[in-house]
Structures are given as C-alpha cells and as structure tokens.
Steps between C-alpha positions, in 0.01 A plus 500: 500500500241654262641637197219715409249718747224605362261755664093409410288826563173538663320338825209279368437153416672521140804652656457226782462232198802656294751529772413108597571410183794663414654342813446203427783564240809376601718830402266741618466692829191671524374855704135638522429881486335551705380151527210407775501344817407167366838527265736669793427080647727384212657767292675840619329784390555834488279788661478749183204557279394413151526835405764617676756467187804744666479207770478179293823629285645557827466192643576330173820669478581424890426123483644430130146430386559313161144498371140663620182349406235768532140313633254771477372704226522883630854536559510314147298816357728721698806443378672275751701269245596815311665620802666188578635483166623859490661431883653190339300222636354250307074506524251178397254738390393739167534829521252776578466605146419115441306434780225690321363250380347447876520819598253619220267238347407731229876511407496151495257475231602735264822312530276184446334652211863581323643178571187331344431309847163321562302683755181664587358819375526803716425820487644779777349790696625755716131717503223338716174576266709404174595145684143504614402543140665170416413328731114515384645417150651206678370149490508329858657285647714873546866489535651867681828507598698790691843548275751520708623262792242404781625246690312268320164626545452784239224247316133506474354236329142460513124493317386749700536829331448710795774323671738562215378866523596521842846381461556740206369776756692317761851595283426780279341697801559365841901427424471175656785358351672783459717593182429132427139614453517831318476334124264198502475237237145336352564146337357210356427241696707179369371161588678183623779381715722754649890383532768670669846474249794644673803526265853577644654719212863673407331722280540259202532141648226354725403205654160426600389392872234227601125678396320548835170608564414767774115568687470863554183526577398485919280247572385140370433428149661802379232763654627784656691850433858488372797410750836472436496115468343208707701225395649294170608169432747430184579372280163599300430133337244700175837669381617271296842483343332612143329798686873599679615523164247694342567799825860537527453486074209748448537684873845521655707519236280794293494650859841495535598606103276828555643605807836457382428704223359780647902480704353395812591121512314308758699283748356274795165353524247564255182346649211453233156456700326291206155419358452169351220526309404355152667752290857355685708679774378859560728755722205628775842738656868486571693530792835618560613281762414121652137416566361526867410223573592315178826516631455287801405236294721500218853546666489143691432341153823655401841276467871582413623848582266770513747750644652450125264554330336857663867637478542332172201713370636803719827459321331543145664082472166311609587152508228249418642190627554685875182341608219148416194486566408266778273205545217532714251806552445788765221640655519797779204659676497847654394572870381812536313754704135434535433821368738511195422679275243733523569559904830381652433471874912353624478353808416133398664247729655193265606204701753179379672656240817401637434146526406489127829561395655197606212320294651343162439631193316799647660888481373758708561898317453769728322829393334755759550281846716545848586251752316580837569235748459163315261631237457749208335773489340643147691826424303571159283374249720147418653377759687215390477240217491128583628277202542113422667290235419151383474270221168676347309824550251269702773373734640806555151665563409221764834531638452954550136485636616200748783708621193834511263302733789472743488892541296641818410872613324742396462805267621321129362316217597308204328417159441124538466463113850576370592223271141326466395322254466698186083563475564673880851628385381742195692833608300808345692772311631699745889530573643866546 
C-alpha cells in the first residue's frame, strides 16, 4: 500500500508529465485535479478546478492528501498554496506574495537589480504615448513584454517598430491580456542561446534539474507569434557544468537571499528562462512553477525519488540526494490545433495515439484532447505532447518524429524542428 498520496494540480501536459512521474515512485499514490481525459486512462482524478481552493482543501482533507504539487501558474498567483498551508496541507509551490516574481516581470527586476543578478535592461510603462516615446528611443531588434502572466504569449519581439507599436496598443489599450497587460515592459534585446534552468528550492537549499531548451515560437525555424510551447528536448548539451555553477551561484541563490529577506521565502520551483550570451548566463524571466513543456522532457531524465524531493522542498528539508540525473536525453513534440495560436478552430480528428503508447521508450502527455470512438479529438490549442528517450538527443529525436508520422486525421500540426541541429535550433528571445 502507498504510504504517501499526493494530489498534482492542473489538467495539461505538465500536470500529465508530473503525475507520471511521481508514480513511478514506489511510495507514492498519485490523484489529478482535475486531471484530463488522457490522465482519467491511468490515474484517478478528481472533477474540481484549479481555482476552486474551498474544493481542493476539501478533497485533500477527505482523501488524506499528504502533499499537492500545484502545475499551473494562476492559482500560484492566487494564493492556492497559502490556503493549503493555512488548511493544513502541505503545497509544492511558493506563495502568492512569492510568485511575483511571474506574476509581475517588473517586480522581478527590481528584485534582480537588488540582488545584483545579470539581466537585461528594462524600463516599464503603464501610459501608451510615454511607452510609445521609448520605443522610438529604442534600438531594434525591440523587446515589449506585457507584465503580468499571459499564458506564455505576452511577448513581442521583433524589428519592425510598427509591430512592436501595435502590441504596446494591443495591451495598454485593447486589454488583450488583461491585467497581465496593463503595465508593459521595454527591454534590451540580449543575444545568444536561451536555456531553460528549473531549480527545485526549500527556500534556502536547491538542487538544480537537467537544462532544457523550449521553441515557443509557431512555425518552422522559429517564425511565428508566441505560443505557449512547441516542444523541448533536455538535457541542454551548451550548459555546461562550469555554466550550472555560475546560475545557481550568481542567480538562484541571490534570488532566493532577497526574497527571504524581504520575509517572503520562496519554496518550490524557481524556473530561470536564461540567455547565454558572451557576457555569461543572463536571467531573460522567472517562473514560479515547472516549465511547459520543459517539463515533459526533463522529468523522464529524472532517477531516485522525486516524490522526496518536491515534499522535501515543501517541508522546508529539501534533500539533495532524493534524486540523479539520468543517462540518456529527451525530446517531446507538441500536437496541436492547426490554428494554435492566433485562431484555435477544435475539432481536429487525431488518429493512433493509442497504439503509440505501447511503443518503447515513447510517452504520450495529454493536454486539450477527448476520446471519440477510437480517436482524439483537439479540445484546445495543444492537444497532447508526444515524447521519446534514448541514448542521445539525436536518438531520441528520430525515435519522437518516427512515432509522429504514425499519426493520421485531420485538423493538427506539429513543429517538425524541435531538437534539430543547432544552426536550425537557435530559439529567439521570447519566453513569457
């Protein structure tokens, strides 16, 4: 019998990819809320919304939930794992007060700028003509950035100054995004190698997971608007051991001094979207929470017990030994609607999913799909995420697209280019 049941929150493919992995742990029985139809095939999952908090401590208390793990960002920025914690339930997550430094970019670097962290300049605007103003004092490439959270596509990056116009007009006056969108940042445009660094923390303590790299952008060759992530493959073979030192030295630990300082000690996963460039590691953002999809890719490199160490950092006693780093390398591709992002049309028919799980060393993570008599249909802008492991990022890149071109229907898509060769695999500045 499991000794410990732990309750992973959310109903994408990092929730999918989080509650595999935590049950592969021996000790560990895992629950999904509320979980997808993809993840109701294997794990039990329970019909109550990320947001829904009353509910969540309800059913934690009802099923002796030992530990949550909170996927998504916005119930992160709401409060969730405070409410747990006050309700007496242990949360894998920071705090709203801490989750700032998503939930407000411009937070982020004035916290940057008082730890003495590496990162680009920025200035912020709230006023469109003052931003405006800026912006023709700007230097292209321009870098514009809505604030707040925006599921990943609050980011205009771009030569074109009347495009970067637009999507200053696009927040400060049209609310697209929302109160994501009502402060807007201008930065410098950093170049090199972006690197997604995902550290699981106890608020002092951290250990450092397998560097990925994530495509945002839609379509091949990096072209494209924004989306929240078309793929990643890990480990990231340019950060090198020297440059892993030189983050969790001059990044996460600063990070994690200041915010302790200011009495609002960070706890759970500290993701540091990076910019190797010639001047070392620069932060480009940080999120509160695992990467989508970094995390696909990352969590079946992972060895030892990783139920240990999430409530390890939960428990403010972060073991570093709970987990190894394996051999080997991951790659996982996301299907998704045709459309996705700028026009999500649902509907799309995907056919042999099911047979690809039975492939080795391939792992299917549902997102926005339903079962409909033998096939899937797309439910939302990602549908699912198709990953593979091998010896080497090439091997495990054959082995995803082979397991792809066995797909059939209609109505989806897929970035053929995730995990190329590194002259086609240059990922522009651009994660949000």
């Amino acid at each position: 019998m499991a000794s410990r049941r732990i309750l992973v929150v959310g109903s994408g493919g990092r929730e999918h990819a989080l509650a595999w992995r935590l049950a592969r742990d021996p000790d560990a029985e895992v629950l999904v809320a509320p979980g997808n139809p993809g993840v109701e095939g294997t794990l039990r999952c329970l019909p109550i919304a990320e947001s829904d908090s009353p509910s969540l401590i309800a059913a934690c208390q009802a099923e002796g939930v030992d530990l949550v793990v909170v996927g998504p960002e916005a119930p992160l920025a709401a409060g969730l794992a405070d409410a747990l914690q006050r309700a007496g339930v242990k949360a894998f997550g920071p705090s709203a007060e801490a989750s700032r430094l998503e939930a407000s970019k411009w937070f982020a670097k004035q916290l940057m700028r008082e730890a003495g962290v590496p990162t680009a300049r920025a200035e912020a605007f709230d006023a469109l003509d003052a931003a405006r103003a800026a912006l023709r004092r700007a230097a292209p490439p321009y870098v514009v950035k809505a604030d707040g959270i925006a599921a990943g596509k609050g980011v205009r990056v771009t030569s074109d100054r009347d495009a970067a116009e637009d999507f200053l007009a696009s927040c400060l006056e049209r609310g697209s995004f929302g109160p994501g969108g009502r402060r807007v940042l201008i930065e410098e445009f950093l170049e090199g190698e972006e690197a997604s660094v995902m550290a699981v923390t106890d608020g002092e303590r951290f250990v450092l997971l397998p560097a990925a790299r994530d495509y945002k952008r839609a379509r091949e060759g990096d072209a494209g608007p924004n989306t929240g992530g078309m793929g990643a493959f890990a480990p990231l073979e340019s950060v090198t051991p020297r440059h892993e030192d030189e983050i969790a030295r001059r990044v996460v630990a600063p990070v994690l001094e200041a915010m302790a300082r200011r009495g609002t000690p960070y706890r759970g996963l500290l993701y540091c979207g990076i910019m190797l460039g010639p001047e070392g590691p620069l932060v480009v953002e940080f999120n509160c929470r695992f990467g989508d999809p970094e995390t696909q890719a990352v969590v079946p490199l992972l060895e030892g017990s990783f139920a240990d160490l999430l409530d390890g950092a939960a428990s403010g006693s972060l073991d570093r030994s709970s987990i190894r780093r394996g051999e080997g390398a991951a790659v996982s591709v996301a299907v998704v609607d045709r459309g996705y992002p700028e026009r999500v049309e649902g509907g799309g028919r995907i056919e042999g999913v099911d047979r690809l799980a039975a492939e080795p060393g391939v792992l299917l993570f549902h997102a926005a799909a339903a079962p409909d008599e033998g096939l899937w249909r797309v439910r939302g802008g990602r549908a699912l995420h198709v990953a593979a492991v091998g010896p080497d990022r090439e091997a495990a890149r054959h082995r995803v697209y082979r397991a792809l071109e066995r797909l059939g229907g209609e109505g989806w898509r897929f970035r053929s280019d995730i995990a190329a060769a590194r002259e086609r695999a240059r990922a522009a500045l651009g994660a949000s």
